[in-house]
N, C-alpha and C positions, 0 to 999 in steps of 0.2 A: 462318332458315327462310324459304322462298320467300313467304310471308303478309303483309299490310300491317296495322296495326294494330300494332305492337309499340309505338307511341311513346303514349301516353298524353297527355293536359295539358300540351298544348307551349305554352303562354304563359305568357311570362317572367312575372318576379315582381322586384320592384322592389329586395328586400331577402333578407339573407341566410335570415331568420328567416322568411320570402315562400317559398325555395326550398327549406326544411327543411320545410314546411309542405306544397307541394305534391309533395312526395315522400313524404311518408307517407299522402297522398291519394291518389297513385296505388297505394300498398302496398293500401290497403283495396280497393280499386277494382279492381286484379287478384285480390286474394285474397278479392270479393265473385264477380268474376265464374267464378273457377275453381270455387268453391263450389255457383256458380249452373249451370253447365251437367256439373261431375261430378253433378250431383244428376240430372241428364236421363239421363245416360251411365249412372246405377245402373238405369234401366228400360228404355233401349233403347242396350244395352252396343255396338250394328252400326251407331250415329248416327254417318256416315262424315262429315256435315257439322261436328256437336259435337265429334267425334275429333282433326280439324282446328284448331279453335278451342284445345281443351285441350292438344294438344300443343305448341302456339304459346303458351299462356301459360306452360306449367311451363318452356319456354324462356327464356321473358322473366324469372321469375323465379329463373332459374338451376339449375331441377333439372332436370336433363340425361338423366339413368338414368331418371328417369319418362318423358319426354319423348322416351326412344329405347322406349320400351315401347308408349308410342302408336302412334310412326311404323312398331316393327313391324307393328302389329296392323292399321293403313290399308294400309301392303301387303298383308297376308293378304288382306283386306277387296277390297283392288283391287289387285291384280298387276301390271295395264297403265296401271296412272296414274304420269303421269310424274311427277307433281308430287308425290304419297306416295313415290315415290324420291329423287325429290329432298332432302325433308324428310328422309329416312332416314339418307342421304349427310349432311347436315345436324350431324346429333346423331353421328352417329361422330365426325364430324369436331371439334364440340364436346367431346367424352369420348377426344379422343387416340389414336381407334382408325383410323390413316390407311389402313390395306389395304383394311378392310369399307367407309372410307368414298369413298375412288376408286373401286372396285367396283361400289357401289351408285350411286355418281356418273354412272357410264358406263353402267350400266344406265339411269338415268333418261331420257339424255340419246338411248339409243338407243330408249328409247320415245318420246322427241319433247318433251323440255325442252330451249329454245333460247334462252332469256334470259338468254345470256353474258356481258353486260354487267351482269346483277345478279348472274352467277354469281362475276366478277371480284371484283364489289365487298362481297360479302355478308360479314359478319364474323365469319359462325357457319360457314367454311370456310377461315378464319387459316389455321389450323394445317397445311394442308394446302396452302394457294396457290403457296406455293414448292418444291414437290415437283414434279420433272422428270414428273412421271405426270399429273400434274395441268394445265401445260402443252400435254403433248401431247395430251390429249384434249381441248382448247379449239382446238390445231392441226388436228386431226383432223377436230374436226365443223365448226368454223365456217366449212369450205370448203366446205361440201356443200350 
């Protein structure tokens, strides 16, 4: 998803038992902070800012199906935001569902997401990078 923030505790660790260590500190650490802003999201459920945040972590943490439930709801939420498109395209593309997520790809992009080069590079649209559709709407806009 187009968000920064997905990498946690990026300093290395010296030893193996170092690196088992700080991944289970990152595990609490997103599962403090999912914790911490679904708890915002139970009283002001339209926190398009928190929506944001949470669907970016159930990403990171690999629930996908939650995470496309978000990015719905930020579309509903905002229609003309490219970037809740983006993110939307995002999670199809995640859950294997290539049609909705080229679709919703090309809609973002004709709302004005232009960051092709992170679109190239993102990893939460694998599954779909080699798809001749996918391609041509990278031919398509980045002429324009």
């Amino acid at each position: 998803m187009a968000q920064s923030g997905k990498h946690f505790n990026e300093k290395p660790e010296s030893s193996p038992a170092g690196n088992t260590m700080a991944r289970a500190s990152d595990r609490h650490q997103l599962d403090f902070e999912l914790d911490f802003f679904s708890g915002i999201l139970s009283r002001y459920a339209d926190y398009v800012d928190v929506l944001r945040i949470v669907g970016n972590l159930l990403t990171v943490k690999g629930r996908f199906a939650e995470g496309l439930q978000i990015d719905k709801r930020l579309v509903q939420l905002r229609p003309n935001d490219a970037l809740a498109h983006y993110n939307l395209a995002c999670s199809f593309a995640l859950l294997k569902r290539p049609e909705q997520s080229l679709k919703t790809l090309r809609r973002a992009v004709e709302l004005g997401y232009r960051d092709f080069r992170y679109m190239k590079e993102d990893h939460d649209l694998d599954s779909i990078r080699h798809d001749p559709r996918f391609r041509q709407l990278l031919r398509e806009f980045e002429k324009r």
